[in-house]
Every structure is written in C-alpha cells, then in structure tokens.
ModelCIF file with pLDDT and N, C-alpha, C, O atoms, coordinates in Angstrom:
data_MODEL
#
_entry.id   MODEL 
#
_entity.id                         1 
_entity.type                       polymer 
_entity.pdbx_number_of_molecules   1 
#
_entity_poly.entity_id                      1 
_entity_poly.type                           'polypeptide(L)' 
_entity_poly.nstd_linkage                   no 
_entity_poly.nstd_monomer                   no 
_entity_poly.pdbx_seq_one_letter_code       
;(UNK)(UNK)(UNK)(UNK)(UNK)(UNK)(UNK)(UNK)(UNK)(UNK)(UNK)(UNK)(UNK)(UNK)(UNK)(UNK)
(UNK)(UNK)(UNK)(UNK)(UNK)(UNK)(UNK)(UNK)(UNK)(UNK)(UNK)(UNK)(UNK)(UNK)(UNK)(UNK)
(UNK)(UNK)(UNK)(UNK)(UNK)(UNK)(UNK)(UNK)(UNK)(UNK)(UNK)(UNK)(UNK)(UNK)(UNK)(UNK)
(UNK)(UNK)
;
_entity_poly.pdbx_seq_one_letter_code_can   XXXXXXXXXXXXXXXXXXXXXXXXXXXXXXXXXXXXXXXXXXXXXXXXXX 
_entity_poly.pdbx_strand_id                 A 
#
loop_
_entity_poly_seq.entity_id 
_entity_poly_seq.num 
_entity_poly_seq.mon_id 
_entity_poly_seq.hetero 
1 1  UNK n 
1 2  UNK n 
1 3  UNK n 
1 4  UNK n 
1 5  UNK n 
1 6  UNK n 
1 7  UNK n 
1 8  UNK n 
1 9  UNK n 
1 10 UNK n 
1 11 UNK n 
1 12 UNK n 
1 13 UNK n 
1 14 UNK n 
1 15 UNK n 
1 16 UNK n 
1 17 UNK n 
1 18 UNK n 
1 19 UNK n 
1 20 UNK n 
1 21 UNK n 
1 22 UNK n 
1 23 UNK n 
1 24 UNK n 
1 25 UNK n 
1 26 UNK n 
1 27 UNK n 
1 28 UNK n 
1 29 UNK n 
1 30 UNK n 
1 31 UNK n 
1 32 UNK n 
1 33 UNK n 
1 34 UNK n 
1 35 UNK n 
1 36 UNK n 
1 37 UNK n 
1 38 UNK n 
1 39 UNK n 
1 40 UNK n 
1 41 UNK n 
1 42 UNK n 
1 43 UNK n 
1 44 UNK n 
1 45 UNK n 
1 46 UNK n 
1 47 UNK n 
1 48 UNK n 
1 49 UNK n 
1 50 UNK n 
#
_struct_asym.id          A 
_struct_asym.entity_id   1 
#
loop_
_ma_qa_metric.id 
_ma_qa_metric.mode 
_ma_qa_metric.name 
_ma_qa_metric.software_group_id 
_ma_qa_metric.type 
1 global pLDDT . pLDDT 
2 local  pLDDT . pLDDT 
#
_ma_qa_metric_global.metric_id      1 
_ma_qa_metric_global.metric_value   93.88 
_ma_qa_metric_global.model_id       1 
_ma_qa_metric_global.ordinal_id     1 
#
loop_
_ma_qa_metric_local.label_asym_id 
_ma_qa_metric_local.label_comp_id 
_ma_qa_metric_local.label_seq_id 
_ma_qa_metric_local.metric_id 
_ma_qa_metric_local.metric_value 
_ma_qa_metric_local.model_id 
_ma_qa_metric_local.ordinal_id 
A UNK 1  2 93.00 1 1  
A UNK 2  2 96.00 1 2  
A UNK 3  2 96.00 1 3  
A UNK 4  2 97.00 1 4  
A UNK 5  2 97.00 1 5  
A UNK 6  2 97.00 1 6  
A UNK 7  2 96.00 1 7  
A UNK 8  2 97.00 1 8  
A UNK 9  2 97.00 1 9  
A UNK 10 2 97.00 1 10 
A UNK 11 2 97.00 1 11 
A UNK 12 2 97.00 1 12 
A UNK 13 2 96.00 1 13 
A UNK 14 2 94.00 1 14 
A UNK 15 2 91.00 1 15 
A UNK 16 2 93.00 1 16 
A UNK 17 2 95.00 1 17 
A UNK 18 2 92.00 1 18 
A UNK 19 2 94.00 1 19 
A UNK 20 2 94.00 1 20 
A UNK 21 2 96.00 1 21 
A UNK 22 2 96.00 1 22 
A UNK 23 2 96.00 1 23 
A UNK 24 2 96.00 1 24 
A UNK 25 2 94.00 1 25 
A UNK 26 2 95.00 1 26 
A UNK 27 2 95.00 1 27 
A UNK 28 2 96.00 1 28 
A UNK 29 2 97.00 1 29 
A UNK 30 2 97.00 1 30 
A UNK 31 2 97.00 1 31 
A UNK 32 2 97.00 1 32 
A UNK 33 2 97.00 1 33 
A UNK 34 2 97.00 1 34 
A UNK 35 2 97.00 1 35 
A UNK 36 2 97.00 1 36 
A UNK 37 2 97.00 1 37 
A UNK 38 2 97.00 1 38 
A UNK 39 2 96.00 1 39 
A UNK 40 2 95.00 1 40 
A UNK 41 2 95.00 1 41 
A UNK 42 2 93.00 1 42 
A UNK 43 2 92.00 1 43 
A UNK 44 2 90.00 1 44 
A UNK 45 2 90.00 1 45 
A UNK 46 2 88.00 1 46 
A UNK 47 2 83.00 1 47 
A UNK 48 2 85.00 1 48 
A UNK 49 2 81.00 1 49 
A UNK 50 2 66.00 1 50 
#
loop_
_atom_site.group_PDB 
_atom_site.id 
_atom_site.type_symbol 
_atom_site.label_atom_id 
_atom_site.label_alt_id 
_atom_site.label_comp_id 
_atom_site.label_asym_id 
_atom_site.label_entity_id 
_atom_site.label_seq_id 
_atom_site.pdbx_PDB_ins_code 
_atom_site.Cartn_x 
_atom_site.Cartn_y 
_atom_site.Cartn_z 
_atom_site.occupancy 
_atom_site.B_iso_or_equiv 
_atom_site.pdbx_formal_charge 
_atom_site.auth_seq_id 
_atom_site.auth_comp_id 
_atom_site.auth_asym_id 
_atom_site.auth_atom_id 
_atom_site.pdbx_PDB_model_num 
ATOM 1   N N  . UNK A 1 1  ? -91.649  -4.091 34.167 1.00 93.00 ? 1  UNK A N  1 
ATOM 2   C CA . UNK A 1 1  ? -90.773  -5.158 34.595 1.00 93.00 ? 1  UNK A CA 1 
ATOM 3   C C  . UNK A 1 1  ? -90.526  -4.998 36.100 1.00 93.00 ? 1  UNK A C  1 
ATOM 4   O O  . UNK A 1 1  ? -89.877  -4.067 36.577 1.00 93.00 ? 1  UNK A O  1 
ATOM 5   N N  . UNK A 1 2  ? -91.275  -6.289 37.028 1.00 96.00 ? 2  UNK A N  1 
ATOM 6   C CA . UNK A 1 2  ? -90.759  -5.430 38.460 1.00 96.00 ? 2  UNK A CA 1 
ATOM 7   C C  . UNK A 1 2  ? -89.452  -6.702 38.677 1.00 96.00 ? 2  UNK A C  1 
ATOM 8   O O  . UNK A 1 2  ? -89.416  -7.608 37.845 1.00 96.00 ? 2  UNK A O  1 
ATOM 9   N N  . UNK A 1 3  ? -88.378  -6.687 39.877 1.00 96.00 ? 3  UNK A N  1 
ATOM 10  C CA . UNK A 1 3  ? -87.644  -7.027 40.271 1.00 96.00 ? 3  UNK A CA 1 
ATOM 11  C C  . UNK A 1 3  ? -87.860  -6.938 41.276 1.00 96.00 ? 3  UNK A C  1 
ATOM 12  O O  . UNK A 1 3  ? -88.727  -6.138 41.629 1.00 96.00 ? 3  UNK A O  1 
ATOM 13  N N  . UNK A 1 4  ? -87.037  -7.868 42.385 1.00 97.00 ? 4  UNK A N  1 
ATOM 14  C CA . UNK A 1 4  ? -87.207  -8.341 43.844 1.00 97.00 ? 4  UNK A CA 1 
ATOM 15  C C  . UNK A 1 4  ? -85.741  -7.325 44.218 1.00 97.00 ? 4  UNK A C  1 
ATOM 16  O O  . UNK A 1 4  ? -84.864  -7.189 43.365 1.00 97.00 ? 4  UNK A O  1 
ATOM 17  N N  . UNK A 1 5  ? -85.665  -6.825 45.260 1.00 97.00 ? 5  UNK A N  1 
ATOM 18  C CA . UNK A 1 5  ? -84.292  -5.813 45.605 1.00 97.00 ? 5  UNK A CA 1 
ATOM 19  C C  . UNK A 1 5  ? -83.588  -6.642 46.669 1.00 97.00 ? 5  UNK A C  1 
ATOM 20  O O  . UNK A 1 5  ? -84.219  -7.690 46.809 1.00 97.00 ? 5  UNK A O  1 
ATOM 21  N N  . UNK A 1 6  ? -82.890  -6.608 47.201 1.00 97.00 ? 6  UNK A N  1 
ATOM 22  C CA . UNK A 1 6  ? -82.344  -7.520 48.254 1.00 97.00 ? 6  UNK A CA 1 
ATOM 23  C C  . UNK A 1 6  ? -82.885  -6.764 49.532 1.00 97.00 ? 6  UNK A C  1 
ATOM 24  O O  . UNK A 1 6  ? -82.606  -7.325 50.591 1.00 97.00 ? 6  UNK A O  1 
ATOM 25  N N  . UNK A 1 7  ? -83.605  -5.594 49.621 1.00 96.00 ? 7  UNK A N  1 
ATOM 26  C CA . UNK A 1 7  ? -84.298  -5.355 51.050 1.00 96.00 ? 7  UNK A CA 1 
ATOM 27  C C  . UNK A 1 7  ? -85.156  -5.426 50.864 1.00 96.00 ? 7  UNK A C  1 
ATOM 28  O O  . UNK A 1 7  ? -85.771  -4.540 51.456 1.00 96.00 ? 7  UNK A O  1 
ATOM 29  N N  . UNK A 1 8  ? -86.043  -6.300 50.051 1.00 97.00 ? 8  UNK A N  1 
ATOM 30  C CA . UNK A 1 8  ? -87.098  -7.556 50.013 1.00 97.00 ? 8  UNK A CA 1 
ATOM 31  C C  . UNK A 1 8  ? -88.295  -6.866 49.448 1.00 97.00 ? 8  UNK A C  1 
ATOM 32  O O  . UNK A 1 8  ? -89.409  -7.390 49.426 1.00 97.00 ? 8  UNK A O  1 
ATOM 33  N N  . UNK A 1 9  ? -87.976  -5.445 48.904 1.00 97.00 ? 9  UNK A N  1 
ATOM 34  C CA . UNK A 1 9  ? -88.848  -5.053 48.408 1.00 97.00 ? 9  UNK A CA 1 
ATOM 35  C C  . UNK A 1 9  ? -88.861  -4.993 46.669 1.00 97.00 ? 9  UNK A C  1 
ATOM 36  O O  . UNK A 1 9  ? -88.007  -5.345 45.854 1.00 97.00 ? 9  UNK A O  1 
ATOM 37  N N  . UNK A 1 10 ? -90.214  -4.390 46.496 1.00 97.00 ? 10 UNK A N  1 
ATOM 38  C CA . UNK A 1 10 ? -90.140  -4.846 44.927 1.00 97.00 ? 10 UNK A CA 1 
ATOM 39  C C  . UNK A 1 10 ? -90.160  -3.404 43.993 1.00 97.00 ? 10 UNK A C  1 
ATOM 40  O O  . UNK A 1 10 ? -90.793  -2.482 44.507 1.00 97.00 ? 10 UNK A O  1 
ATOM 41  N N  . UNK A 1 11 ? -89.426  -3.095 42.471 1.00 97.00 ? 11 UNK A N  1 
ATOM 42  C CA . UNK A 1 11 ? -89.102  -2.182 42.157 1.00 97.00 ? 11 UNK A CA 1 
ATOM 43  C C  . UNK A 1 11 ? -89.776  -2.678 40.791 1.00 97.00 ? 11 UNK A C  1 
ATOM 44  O O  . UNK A 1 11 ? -89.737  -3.862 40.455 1.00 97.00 ? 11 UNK A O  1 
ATOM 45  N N  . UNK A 1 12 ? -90.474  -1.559 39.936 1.00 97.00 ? 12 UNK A N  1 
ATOM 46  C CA . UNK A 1 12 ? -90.720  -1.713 38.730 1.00 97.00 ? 12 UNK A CA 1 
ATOM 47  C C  . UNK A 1 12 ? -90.133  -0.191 37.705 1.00 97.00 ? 12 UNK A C  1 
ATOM 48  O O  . UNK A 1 12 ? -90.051  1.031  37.829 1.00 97.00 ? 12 UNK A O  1 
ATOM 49  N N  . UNK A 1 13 ? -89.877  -1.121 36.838 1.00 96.00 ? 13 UNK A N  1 
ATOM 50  C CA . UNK A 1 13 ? -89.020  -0.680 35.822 1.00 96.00 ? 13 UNK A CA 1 
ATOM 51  C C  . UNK A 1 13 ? -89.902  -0.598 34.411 1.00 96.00 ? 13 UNK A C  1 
ATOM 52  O O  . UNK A 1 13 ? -90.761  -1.297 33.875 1.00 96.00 ? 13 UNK A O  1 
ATOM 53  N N  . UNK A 1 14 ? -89.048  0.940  34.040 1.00 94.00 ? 14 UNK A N  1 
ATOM 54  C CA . UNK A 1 14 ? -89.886  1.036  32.476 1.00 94.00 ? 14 UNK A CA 1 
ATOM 55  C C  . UNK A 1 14 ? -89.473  -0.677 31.595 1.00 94.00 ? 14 UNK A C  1 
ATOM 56  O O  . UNK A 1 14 ? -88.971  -1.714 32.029 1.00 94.00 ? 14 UNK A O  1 
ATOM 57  N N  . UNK A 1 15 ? -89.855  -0.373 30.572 1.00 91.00 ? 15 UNK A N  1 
ATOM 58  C CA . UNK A 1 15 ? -90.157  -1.718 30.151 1.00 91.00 ? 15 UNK A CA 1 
ATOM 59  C C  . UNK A 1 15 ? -88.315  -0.986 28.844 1.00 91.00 ? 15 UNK A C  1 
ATOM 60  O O  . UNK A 1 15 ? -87.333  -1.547 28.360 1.00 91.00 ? 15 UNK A O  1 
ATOM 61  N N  . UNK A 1 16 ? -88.756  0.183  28.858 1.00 93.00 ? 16 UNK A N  1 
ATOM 62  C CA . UNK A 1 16 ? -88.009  0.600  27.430 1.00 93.00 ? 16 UNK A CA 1 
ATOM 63  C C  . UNK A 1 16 ? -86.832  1.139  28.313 1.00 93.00 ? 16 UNK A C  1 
ATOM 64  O O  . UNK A 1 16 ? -86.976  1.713  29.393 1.00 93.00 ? 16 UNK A O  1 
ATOM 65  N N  . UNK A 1 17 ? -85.038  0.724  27.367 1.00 95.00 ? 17 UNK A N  1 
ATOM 66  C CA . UNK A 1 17 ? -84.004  1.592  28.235 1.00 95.00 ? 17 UNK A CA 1 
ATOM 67  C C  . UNK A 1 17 ? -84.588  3.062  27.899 1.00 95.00 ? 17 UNK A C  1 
ATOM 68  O O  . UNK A 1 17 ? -85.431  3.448  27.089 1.00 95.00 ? 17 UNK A O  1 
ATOM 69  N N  . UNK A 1 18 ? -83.709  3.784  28.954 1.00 92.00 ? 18 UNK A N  1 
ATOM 70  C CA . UNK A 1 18 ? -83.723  5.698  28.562 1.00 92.00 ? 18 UNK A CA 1 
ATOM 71  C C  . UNK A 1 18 ? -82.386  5.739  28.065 1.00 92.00 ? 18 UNK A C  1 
ATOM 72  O O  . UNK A 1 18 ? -81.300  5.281  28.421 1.00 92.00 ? 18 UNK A O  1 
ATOM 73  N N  . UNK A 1 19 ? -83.094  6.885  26.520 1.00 94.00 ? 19 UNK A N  1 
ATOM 74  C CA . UNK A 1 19 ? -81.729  6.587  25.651 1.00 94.00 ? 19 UNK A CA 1 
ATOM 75  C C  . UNK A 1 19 ? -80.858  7.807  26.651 1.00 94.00 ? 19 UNK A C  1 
ATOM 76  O O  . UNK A 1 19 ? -79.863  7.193  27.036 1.00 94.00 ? 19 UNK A O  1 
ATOM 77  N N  . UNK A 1 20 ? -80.830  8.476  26.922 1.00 94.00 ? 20 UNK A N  1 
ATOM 78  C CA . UNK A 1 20 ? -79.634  9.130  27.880 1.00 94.00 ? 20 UNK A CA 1 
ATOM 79  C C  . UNK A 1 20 ? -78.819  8.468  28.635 1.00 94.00 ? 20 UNK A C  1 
ATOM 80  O O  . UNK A 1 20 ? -77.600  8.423  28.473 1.00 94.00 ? 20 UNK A O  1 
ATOM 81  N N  . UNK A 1 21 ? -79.725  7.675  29.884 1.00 96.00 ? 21 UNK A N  1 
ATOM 82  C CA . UNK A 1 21 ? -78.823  7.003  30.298 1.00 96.00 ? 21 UNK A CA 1 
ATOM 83  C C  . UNK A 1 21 ? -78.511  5.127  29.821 1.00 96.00 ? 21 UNK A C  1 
ATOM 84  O O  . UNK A 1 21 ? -77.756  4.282  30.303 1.00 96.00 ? 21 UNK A O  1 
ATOM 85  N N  . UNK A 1 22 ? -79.273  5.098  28.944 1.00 96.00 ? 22 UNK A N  1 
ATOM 86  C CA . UNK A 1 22 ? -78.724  3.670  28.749 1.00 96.00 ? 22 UNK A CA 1 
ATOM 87  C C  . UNK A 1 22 ? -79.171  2.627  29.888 1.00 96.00 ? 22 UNK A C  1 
ATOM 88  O O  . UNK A 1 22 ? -78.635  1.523  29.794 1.00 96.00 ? 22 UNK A O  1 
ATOM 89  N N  . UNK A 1 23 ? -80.129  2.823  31.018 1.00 96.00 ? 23 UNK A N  1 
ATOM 90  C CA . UNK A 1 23 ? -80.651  2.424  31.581 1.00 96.00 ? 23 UNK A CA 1 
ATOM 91  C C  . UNK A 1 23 ? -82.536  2.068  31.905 1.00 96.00 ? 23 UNK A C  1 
ATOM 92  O O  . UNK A 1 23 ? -83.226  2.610  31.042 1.00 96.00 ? 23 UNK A O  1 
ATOM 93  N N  . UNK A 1 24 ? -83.109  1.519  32.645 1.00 96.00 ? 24 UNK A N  1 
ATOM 94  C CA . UNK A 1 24 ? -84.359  1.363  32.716 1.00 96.00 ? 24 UNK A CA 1 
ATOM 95  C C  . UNK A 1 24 ? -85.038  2.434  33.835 1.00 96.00 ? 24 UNK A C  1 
ATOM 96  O O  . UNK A 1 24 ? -84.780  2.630  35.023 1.00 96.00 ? 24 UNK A O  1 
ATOM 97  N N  . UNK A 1 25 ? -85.772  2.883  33.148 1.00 94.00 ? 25 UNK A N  1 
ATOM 98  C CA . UNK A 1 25 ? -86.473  4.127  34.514 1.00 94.00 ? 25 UNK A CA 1 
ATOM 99  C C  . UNK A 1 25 ? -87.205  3.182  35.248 1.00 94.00 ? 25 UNK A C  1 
ATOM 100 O O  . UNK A 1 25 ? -87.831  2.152  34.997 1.00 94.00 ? 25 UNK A O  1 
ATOM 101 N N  . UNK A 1 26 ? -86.821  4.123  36.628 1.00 95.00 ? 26 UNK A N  1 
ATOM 102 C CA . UNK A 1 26 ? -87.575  3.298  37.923 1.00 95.00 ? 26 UNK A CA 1 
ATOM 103 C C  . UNK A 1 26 ? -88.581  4.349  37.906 1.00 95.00 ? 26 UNK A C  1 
ATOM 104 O O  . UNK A 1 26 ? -88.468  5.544  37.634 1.00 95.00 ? 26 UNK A O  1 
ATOM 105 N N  . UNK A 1 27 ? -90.366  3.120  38.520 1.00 95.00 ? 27 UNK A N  1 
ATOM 106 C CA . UNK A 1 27 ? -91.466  4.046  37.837 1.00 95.00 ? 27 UNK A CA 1 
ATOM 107 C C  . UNK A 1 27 ? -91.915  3.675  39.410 1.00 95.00 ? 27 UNK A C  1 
ATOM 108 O O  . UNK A 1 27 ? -93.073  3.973  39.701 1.00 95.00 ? 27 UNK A O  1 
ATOM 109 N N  . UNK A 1 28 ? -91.233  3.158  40.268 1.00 96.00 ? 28 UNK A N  1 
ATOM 110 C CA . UNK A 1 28 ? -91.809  2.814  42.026 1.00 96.00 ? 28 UNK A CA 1 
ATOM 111 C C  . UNK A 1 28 ? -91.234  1.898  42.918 1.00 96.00 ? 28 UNK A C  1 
ATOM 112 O O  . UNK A 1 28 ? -90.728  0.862  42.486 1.00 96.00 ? 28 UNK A O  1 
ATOM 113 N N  . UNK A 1 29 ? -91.254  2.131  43.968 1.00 97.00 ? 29 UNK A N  1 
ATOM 114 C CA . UNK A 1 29 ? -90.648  0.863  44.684 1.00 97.00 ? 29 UNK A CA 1 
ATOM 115 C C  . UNK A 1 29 ? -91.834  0.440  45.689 1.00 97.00 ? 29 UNK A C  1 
ATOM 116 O O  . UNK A 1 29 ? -92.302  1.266  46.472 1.00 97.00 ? 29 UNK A O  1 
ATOM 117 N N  . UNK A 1 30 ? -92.370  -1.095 45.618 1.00 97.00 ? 30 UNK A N  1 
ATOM 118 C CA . UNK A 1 30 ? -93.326  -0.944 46.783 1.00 97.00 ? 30 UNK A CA 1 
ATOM 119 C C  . UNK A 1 30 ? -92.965  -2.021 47.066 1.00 97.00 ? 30 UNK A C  1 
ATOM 120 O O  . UNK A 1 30 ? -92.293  -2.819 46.412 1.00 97.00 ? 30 UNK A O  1 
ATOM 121 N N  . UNK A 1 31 ? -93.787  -2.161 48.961 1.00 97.00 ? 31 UNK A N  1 
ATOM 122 C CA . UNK A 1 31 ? -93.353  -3.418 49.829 1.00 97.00 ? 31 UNK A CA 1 
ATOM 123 C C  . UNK A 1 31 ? -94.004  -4.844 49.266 1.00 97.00 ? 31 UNK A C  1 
ATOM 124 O O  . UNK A 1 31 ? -93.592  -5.922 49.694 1.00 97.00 ? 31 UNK A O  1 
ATOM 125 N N  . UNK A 1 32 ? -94.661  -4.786 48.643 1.00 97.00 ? 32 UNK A N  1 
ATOM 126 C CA . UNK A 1 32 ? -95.272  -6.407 48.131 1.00 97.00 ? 32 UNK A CA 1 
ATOM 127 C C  . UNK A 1 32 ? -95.418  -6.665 46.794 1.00 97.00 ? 32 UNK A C  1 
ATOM 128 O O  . UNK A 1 32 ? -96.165  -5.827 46.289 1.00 97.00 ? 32 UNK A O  1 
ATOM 129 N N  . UNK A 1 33 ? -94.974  -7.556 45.932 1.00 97.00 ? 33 UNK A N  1 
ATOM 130 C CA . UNK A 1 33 ? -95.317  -7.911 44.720 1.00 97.00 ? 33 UNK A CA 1 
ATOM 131 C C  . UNK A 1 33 ? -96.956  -7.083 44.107 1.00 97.00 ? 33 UNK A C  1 
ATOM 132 O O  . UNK A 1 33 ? -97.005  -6.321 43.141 1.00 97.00 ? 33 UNK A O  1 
ATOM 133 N N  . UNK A 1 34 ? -97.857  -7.394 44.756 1.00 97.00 ? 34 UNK A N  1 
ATOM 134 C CA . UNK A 1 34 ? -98.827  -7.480 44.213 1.00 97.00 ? 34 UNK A CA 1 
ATOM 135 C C  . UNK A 1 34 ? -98.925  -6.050 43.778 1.00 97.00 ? 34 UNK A C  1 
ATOM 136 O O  . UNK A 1 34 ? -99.274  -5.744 42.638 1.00 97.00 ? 34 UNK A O  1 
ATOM 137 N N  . UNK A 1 35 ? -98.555  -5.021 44.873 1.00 97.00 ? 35 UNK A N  1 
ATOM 138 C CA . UNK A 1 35 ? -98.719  -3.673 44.697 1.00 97.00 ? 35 UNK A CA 1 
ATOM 139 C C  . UNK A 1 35 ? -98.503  -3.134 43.274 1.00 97.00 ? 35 UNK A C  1 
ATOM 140 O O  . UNK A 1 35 ? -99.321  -2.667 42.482 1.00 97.00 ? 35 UNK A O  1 
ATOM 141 N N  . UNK A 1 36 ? -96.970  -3.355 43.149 1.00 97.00 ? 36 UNK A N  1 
ATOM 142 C CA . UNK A 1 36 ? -96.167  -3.056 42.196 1.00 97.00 ? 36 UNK A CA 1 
ATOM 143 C C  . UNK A 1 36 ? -96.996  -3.774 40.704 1.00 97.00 ? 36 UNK A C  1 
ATOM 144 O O  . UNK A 1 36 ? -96.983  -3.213 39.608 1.00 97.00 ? 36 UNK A O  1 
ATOM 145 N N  . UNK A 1 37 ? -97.545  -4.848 40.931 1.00 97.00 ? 37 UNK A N  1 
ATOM 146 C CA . UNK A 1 37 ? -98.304  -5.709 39.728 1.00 97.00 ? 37 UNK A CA 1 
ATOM 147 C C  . UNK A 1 37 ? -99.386  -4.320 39.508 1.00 97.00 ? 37 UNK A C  1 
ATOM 148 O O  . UNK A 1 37 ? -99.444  -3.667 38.466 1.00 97.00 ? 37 UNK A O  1 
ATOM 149 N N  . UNK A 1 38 ? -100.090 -4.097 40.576 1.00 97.00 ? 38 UNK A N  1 
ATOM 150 C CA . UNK A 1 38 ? -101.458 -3.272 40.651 1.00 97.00 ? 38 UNK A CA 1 
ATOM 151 C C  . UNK A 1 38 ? -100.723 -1.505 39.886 1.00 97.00 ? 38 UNK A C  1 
ATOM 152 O O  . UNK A 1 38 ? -101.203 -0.600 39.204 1.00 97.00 ? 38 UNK A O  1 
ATOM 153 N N  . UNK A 1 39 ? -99.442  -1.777 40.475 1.00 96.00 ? 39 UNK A N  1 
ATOM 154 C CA . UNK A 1 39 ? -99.002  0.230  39.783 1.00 96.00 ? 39 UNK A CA 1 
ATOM 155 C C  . UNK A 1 39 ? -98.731  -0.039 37.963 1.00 96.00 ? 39 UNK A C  1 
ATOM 156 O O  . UNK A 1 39 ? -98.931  0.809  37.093 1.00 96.00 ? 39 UNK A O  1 
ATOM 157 N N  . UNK A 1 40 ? -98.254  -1.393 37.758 1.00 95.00 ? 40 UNK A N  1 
ATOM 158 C CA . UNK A 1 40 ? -97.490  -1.315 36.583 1.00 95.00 ? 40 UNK A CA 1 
ATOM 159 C C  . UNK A 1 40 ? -98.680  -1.475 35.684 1.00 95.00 ? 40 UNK A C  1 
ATOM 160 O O  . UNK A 1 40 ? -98.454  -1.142 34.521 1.00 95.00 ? 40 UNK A O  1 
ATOM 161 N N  . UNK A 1 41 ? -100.354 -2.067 36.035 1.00 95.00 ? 41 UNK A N  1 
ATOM 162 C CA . UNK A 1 41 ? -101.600 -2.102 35.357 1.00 95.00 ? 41 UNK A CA 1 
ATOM 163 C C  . UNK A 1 41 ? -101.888 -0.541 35.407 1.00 95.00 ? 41 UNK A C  1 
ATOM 164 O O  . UNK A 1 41 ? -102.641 -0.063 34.558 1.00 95.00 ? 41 UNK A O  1 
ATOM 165 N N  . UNK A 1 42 ? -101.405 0.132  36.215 1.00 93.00 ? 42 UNK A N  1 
ATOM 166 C CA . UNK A 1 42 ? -102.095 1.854  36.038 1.00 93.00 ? 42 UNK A CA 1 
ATOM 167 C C  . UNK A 1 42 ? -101.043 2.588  35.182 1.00 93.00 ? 42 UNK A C  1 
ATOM 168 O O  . UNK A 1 42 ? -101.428 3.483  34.430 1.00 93.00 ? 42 UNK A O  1 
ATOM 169 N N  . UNK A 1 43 ? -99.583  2.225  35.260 1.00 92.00 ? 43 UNK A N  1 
ATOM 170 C CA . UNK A 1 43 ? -99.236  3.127  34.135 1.00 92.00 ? 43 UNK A CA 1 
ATOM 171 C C  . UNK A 1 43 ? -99.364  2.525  32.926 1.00 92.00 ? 43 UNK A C  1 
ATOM 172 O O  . UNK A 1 43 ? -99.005  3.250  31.998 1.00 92.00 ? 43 UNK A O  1 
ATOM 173 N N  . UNK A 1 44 ? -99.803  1.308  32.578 1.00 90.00 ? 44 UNK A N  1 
ATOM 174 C CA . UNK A 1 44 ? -99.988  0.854  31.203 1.00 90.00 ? 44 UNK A CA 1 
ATOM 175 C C  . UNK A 1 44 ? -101.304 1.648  31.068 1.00 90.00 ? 44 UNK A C  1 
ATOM 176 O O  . UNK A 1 44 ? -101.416 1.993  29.892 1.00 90.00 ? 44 UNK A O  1 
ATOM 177 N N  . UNK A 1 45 ? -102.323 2.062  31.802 1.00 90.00 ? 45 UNK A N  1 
ATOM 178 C CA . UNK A 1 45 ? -103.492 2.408  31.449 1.00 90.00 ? 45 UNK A CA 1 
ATOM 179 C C  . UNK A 1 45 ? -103.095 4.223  31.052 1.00 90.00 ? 45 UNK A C  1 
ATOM 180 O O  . UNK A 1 45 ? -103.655 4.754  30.093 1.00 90.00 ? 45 UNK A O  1 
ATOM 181 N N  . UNK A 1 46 ? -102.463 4.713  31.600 1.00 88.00 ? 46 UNK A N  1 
ATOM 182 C CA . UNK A 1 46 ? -102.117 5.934  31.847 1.00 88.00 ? 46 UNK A CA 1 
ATOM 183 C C  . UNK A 1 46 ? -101.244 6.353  29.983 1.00 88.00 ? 46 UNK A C  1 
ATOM 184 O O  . UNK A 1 46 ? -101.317 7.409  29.353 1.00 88.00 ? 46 UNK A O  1 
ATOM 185 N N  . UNK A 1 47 ? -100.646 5.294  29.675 1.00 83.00 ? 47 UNK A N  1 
ATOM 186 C CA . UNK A 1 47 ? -99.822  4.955  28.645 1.00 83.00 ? 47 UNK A CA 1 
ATOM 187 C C  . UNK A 1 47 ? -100.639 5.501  27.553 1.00 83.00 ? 47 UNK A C  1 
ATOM 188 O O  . UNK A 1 47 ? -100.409 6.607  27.065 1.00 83.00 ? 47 UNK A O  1 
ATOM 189 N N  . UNK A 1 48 ? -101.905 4.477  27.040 1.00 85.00 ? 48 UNK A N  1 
ATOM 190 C CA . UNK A 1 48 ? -102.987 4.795  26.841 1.00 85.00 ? 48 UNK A CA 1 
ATOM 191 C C  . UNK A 1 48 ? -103.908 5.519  26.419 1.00 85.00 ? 48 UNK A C  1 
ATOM 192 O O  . UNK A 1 48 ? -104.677 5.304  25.482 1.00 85.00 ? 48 UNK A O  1 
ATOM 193 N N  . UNK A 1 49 ? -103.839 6.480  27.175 1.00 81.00 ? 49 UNK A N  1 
ATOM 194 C CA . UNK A 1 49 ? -104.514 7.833  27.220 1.00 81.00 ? 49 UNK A CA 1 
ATOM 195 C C  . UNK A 1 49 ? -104.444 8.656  26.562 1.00 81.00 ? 49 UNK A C  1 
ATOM 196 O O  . UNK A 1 49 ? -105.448 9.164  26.061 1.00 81.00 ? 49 UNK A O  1 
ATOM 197 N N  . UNK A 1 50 ? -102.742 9.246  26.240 1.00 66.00 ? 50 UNK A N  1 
ATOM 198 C CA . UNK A 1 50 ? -102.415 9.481  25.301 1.00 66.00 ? 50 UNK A CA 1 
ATOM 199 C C  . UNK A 1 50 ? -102.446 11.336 26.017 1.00 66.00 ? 50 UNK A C  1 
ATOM 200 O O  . UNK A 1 50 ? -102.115 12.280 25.300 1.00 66.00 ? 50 UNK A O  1 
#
C-alpha cells in the first residue's frame, strides 16, 4: 500500500497491520511513485520465495 506524505514523497506500507503495534509496517520511503510501485513488486516477489 504506498501513500503520498506531505514532503511529497512516497511511503509503502505492509499490506497486513503488526499485531504488536496495531499498525502498518513501513517497508520504504522513496522520492517518486513509480519507485515505490517497482520496491512493492520486489517484496511481493521476495514474499514468495519462501
């Protein structure tokens, strides 16, 4: 899941909360949409693997 931050950069988020904190793990922050599109295709692949 990425999100836009208000210093215009973009943050992607586990998809699943963390049951500890009841929140979404941050898995990167990068300067352009696309990046963050391109990281969140490598940890789904990474996912995967097993």
């Amino acid at each position: 899941m990425i999100r836009k931050l208000a210093s215009g950069e973009y943050r992607l988020y586990s998809r699943k909360k963390d049951p500890r904190t009841g929140k979404r793990r941050n898995l990167g922050t990068f300067r352009t949409r696309a990046a963050a599109e391109k990281h969140e295709r490598e940890v789904q692949y990474f996912k995967r693997q097993g």
